[in-house]
C-alpha positions as CSV (number, residue, x, y, z in Angstrom):
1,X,36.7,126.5,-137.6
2,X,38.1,124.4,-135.0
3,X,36.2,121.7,-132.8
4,X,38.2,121.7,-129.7
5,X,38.4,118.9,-127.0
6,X,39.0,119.1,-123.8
7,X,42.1,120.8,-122.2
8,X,45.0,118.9,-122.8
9,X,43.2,116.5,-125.9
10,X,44.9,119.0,-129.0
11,X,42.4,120.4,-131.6
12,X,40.7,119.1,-134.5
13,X,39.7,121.3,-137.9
14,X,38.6,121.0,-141.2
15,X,41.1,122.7,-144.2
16,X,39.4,124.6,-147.0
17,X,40.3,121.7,-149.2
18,X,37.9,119.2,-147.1
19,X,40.4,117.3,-145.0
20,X,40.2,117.2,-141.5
21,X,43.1,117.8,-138.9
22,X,44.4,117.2,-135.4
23,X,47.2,118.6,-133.5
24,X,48.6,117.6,-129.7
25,X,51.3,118.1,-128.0
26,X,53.3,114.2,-127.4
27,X,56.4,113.0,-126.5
28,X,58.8,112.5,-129.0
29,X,61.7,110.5,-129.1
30,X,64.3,112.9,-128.1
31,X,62.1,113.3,-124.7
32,X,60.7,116.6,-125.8
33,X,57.0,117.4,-126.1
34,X,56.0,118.8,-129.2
35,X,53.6,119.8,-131.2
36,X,52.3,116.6,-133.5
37,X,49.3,116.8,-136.9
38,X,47.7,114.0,-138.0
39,X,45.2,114.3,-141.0
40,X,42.4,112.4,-141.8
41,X,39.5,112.4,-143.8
42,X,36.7,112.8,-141.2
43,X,36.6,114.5,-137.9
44,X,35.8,110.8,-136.4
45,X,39.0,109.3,-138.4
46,X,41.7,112.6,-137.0
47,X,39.8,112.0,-133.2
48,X,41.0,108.2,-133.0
49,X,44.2,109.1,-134.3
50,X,44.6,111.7,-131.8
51,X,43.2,109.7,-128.9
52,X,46.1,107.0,-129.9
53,X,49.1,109.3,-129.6
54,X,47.9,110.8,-126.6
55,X,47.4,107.3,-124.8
56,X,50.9,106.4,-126.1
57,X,52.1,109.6,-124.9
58,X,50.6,109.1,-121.6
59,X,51.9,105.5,-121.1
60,X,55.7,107.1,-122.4
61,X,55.9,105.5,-125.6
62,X,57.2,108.2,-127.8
63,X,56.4,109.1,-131.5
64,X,59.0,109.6,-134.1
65,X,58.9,112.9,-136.1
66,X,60.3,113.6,-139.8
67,X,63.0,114.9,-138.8
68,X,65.0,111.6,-137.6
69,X,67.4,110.1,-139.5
70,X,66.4,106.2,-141.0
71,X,68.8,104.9,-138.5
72,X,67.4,106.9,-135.5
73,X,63.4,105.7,-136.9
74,X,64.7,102.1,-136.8
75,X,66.2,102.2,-133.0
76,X,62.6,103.8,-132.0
77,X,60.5,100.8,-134.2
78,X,63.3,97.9,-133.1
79,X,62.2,99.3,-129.2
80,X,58.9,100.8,-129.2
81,X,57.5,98.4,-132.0
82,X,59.0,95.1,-133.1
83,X,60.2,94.3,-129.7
84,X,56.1,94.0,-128.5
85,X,55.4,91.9,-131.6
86,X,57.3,89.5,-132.1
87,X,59.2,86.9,-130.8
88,X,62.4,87.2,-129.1
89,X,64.3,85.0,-131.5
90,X,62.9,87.0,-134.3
91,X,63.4,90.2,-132.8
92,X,67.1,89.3,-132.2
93,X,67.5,88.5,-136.3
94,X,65.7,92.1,-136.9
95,X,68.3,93.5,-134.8
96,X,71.1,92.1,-136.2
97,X,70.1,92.6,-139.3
98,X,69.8,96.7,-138.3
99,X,72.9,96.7,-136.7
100,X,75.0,95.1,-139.7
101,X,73.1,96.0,-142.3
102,X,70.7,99.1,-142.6
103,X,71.9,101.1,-140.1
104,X,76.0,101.2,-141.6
105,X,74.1,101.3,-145.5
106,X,71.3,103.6,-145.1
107,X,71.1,104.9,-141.7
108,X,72.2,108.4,-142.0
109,X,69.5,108.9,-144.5
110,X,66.8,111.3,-143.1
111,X,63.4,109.3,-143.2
112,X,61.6,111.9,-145.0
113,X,63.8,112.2,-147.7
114,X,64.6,108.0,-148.5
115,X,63.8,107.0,-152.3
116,X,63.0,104.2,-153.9
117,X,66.0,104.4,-155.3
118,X,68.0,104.5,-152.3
119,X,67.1,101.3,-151.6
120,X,67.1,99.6,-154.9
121,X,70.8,100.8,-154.5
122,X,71.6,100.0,-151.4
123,X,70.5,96.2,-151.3
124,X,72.2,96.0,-155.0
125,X,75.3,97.3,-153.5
126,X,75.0,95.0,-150.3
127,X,74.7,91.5,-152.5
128,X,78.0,92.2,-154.0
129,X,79.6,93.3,-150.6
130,X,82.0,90.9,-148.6
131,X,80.4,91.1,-145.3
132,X,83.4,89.9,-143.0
133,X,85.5,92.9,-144.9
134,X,82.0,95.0,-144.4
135,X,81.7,94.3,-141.0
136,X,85.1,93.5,-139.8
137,X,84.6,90.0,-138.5
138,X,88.3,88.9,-139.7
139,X,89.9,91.7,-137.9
140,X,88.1,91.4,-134.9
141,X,89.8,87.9,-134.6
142,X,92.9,87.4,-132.5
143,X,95.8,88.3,-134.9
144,X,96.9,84.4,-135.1
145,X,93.6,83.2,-136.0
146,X,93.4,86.0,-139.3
147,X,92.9,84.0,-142.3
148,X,91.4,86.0,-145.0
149,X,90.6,90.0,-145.1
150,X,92.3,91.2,-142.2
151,X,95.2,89.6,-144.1
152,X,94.2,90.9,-147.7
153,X,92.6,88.1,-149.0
154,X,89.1,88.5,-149.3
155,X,86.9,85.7,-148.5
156,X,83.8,86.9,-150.8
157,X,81.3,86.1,-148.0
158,X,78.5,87.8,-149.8
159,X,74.8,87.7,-148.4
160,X,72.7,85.3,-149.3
161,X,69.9,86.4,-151.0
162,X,67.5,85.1,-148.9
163,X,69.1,87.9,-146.6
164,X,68.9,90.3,-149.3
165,X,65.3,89.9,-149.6
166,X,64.8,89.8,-145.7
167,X,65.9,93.6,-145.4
168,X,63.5,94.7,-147.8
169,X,61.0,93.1,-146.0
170,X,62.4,94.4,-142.9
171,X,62.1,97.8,-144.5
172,X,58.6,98.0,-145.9
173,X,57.8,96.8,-142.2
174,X,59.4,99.8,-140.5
175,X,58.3,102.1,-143.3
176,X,54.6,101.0,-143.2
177,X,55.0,101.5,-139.5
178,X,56.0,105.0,-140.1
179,X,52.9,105.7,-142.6
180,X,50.9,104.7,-139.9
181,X,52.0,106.9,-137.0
182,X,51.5,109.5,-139.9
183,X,55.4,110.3,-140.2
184,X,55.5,109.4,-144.0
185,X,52.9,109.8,-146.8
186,X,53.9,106.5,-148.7
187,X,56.0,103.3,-148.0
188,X,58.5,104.0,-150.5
189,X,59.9,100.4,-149.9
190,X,56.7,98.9,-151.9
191,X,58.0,100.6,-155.1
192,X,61.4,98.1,-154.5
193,X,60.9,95.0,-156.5
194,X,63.9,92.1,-156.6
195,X,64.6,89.5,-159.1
196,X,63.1,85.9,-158.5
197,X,67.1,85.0,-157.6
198,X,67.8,81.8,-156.6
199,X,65.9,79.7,-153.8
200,X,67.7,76.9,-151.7
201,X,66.6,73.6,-153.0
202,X,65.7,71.6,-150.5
203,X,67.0,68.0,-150.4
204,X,65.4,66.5,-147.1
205,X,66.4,62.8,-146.6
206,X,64.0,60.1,-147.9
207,X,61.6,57.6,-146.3
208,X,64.5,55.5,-147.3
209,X,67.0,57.3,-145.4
210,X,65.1,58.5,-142.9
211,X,64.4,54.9,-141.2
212,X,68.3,53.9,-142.0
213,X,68.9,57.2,-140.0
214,X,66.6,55.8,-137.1
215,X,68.2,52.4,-137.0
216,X,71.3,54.1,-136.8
217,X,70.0,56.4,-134.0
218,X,69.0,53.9,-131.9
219,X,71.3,53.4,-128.2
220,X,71.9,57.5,-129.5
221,X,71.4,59.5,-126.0
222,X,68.8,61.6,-128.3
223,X,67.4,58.5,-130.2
224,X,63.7,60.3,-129.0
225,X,64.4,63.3,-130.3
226,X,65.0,62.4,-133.8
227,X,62.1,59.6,-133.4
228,X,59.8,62.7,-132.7
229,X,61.5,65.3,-135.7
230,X,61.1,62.4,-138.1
231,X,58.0,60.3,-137.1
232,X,55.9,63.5,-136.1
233,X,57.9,66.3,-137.5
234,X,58.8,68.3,-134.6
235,X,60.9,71.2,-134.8
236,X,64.1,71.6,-133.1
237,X,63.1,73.8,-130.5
238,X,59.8,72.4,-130.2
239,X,61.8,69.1,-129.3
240,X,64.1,70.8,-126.8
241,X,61.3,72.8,-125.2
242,X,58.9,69.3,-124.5
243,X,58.1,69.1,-121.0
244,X,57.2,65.4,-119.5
245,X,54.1,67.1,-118.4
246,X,53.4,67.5,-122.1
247,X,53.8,64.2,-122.8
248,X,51.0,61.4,-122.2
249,X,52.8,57.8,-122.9
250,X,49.7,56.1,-121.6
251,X,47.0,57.6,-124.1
252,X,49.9,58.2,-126.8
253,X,50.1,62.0,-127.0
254,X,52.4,65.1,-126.9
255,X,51.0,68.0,-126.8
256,X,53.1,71.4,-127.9
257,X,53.3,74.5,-125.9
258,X,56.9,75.8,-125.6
259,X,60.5,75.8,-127.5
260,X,63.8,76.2,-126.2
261,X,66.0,79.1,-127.9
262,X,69.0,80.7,-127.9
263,X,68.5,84.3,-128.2
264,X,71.0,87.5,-127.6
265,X,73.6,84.5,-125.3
266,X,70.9,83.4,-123.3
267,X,68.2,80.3,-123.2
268,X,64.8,81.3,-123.6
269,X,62.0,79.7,-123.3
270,X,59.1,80.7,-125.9
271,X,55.8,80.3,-127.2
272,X,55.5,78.1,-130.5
273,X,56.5,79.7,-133.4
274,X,52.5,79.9,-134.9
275,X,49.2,79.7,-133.3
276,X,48.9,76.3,-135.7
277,X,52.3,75.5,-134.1
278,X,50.5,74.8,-130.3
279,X,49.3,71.5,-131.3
280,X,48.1,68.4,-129.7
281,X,49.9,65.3,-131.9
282,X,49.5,61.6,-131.9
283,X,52.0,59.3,-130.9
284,X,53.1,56.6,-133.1
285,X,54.1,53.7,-131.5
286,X,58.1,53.8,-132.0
287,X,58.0,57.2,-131.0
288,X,56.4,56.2,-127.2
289,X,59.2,53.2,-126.8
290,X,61.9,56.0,-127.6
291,X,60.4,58.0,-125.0
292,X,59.9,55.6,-122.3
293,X,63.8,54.6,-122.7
294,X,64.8,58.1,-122.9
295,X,63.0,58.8,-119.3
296,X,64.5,55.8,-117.6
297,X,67.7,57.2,-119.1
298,X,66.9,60.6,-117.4
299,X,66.1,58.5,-114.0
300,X,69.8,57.0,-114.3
301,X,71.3,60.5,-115.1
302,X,69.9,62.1,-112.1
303,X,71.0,59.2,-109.8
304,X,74.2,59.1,-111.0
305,X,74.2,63.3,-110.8
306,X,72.9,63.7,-107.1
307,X,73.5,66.9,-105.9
308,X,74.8,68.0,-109.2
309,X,71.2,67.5,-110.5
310,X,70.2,70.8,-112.1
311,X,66.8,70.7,-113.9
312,X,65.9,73.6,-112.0
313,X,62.5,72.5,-111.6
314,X,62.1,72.4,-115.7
315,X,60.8,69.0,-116.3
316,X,62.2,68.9,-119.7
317,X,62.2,65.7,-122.0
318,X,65.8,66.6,-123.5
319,X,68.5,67.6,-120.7
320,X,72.3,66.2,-120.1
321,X,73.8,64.4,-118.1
322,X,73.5,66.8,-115.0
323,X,70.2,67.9,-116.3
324,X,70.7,70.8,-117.5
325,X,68.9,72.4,-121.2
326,X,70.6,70.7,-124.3
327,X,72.2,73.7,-126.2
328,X,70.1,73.8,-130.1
329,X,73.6,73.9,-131.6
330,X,74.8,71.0,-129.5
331,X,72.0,68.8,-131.2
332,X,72.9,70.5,-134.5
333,X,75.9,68.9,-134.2
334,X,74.9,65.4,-132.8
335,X,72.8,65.1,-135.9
336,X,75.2,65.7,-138.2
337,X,77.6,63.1,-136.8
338,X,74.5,60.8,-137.1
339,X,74.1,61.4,-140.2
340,X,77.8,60.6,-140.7
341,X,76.8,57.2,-138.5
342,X,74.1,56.3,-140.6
343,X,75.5,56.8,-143.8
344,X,72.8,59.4,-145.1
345,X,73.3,62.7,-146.7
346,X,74.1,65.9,-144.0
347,X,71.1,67.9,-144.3
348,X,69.8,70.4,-141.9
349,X,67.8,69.5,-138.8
350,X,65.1,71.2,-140.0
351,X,64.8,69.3,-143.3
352,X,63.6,66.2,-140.7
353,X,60.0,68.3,-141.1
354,X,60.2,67.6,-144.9
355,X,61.1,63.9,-144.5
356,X,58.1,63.4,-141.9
357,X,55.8,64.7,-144.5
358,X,56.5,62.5,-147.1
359,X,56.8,59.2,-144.6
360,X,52.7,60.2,-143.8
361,X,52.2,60.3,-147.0
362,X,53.3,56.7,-147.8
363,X,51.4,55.6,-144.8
364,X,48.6,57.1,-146.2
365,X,48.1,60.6,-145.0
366,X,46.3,63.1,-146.7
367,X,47.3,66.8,-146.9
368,X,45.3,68.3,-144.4
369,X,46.6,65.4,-141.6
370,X,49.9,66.2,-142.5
371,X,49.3,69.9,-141.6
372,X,47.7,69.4,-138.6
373,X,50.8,66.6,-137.5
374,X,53.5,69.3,-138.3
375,X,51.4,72.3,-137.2
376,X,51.8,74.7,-140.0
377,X,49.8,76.0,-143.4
378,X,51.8,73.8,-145.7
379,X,53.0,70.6,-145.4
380,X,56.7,71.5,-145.2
């Protein structure tokens, strides 16, 4: 018999074989109201769910039904789902990776219906796919700058399989969302298991390089940004985001709350990547001479700029000439001609977090300081 809520709330009965179930009316993604069950396995447990799609209903957040296609399930979880979670830079990578990848491959599977198997295939199929002939990125070149498969000579730019492995995660994420909302019984993408593959070794400079890389950097117009990426491990956004407010040159101390990004075309300003990532960090001593040269440097730039001063009101460590945001791939490259400069290996700026670690280890450092200095659960 059916307990019934009030008007507008659905119902809620019990089946002859024990479990209990719940029925409303919600919006759905097509902008229809429907009818929507949700099972459980107490009249307490069906209620909750019930009260959930109602509130989300309310508010205009729409639930997916069985009948949409994995392409169509994606679009609603990239919108209604990952876009509230996560960060924008990562929420840009999860579109992209839709867009390019699991939308084309699998997309016109029906969500119900998706196997195990269709995945296995698909992401066996994908690592052996040229992605500029997959997706075009030759042709959409202007015809004099063709050079490989718009011209019939396949590049083999095959996914890495770090990106392989990324869509199934993406996939058990979306799916799990889906088993959730009550839309699938299972996560089909848990039964999906991938060779160990191969892992990029990383090759960070050593404590060696690392200070002939300093030397070299010094008189550099970012000589404080790699003093703070390899003295205290700062990431590259976390360096472009620092605000002088942040920074305290008479105690010794930084303290991180923002990065700078490039998501979607535009600069963004974001939250640290982790909670561990918001950090409070020690100054060593080279790093506060680097950083008291680098803001008279910044007093002559804005002199020199006058009116074309454009800071905008940011107060950021790192800005050009006329005080505007230094682009991440613009410090990508200065690095790399650095490198070039200082007669070290090119390795990614990233890899600077890997050589900090080991210079606090030689200066004595145990594991748990080092976590704390870069901000993250491993020392890497």
């Amino acid at each position: 018999m059916a307990k019934r809520n009030a008007n507008g709330e659905g119902s809620i009965w019990q089946r002859k074989d024990g479990r209990w179930v719940g029925s409303a009316f919600v919006l759905t993604a097509d902008g229809t109201y429907k009818r929507r069950d949700v099972y459980g396995k107490s009249w307490d447990d069906v209620h909750e769910k019930l009260t959930r799609l109602k509130a989300d209903s309310q508010k205009g957040v729409p639930v997916v039904t069985s009948k949409l296609s994995l392409g169509e399930y994606l679009a609603y979880w990239l919108a209604n789902v990952a876009r509230i979670k996560v960060r924008p830079a990562t929420y840009a990578a999860y579109d992209s990776l839709v867009r390019n990848y699991l939308a084309p491959g699998l997309g016109k599977k029906k969500l119900a219906r998706l196997t195990a198997r269709d995945i296995r295939t698909f992401l066996a199929t994908t690592a052996r796919t040229c992605q500029c002939c997959a997706q075009g990125k030759d042709k959409a070149r202007p015809e004099r700058k063709r050079r490989c498969c718009a011209l019939g000579q396949c590049c083999k730019s095959y996914p890495s399989d770090r990106t392989v492995r990324f869509l199934l995660v993406l996939l058990r994420a979306a799916l799990q969302h889906a088993v959730r909302e009550d839309e699938l019984p299972r996560n089909v993408a848990k039964n999906v298991e991938l060779s160990m593959g191969t892992k990029r070794e990383i090759e960070p400079l050593t404590v060696k390089e690392g200070r002939q890389f300093l030397v070299a950097a010094r008189g550099n117009r970012l000589w404080a940004a790699y003093e703070l990426a390899v003295r205290i491990g700062l990431r590259r956004g976390e360096v472009l985001g620092l605000r002088w407010k942040d920074v305290d040159l008479t105690d010794g101390t930084i303290t991180i709350r923002q990065t700078l990004q490039r998501v979607g075309g535009e600069l963004l300003i974001a939250a640290p990547k982790t909670q561990r990532s918001a950090r409070r960090v020690a100054l060593p001593a080279e790093c506060v001479t680097a950083l008291r040269a680098r803001r008279a440097q910044q007093h002559g730039d804005r002199l020199a700029a006058g009116k074309k001063w454009k800071d905008n009101g940011s107060d950021l460590v790192f800005t050009t000439k006329n005080g505007t945001p230094i682009e991440p791939r613009n410090l990508n490259r200065s690095f790399t001609l650095l490198c070039d400069k200082a007669g070290v290996r090119r390795v990614r700026f990233h890899d600077l977090r890997h050589t900090c670690a080991s210079l606090l280890h030689e200066q004595g450092a145990d594991a748990r300081m080092i976590m704390e200095v870069l901000g993250t659960a491993r020392s890497a």
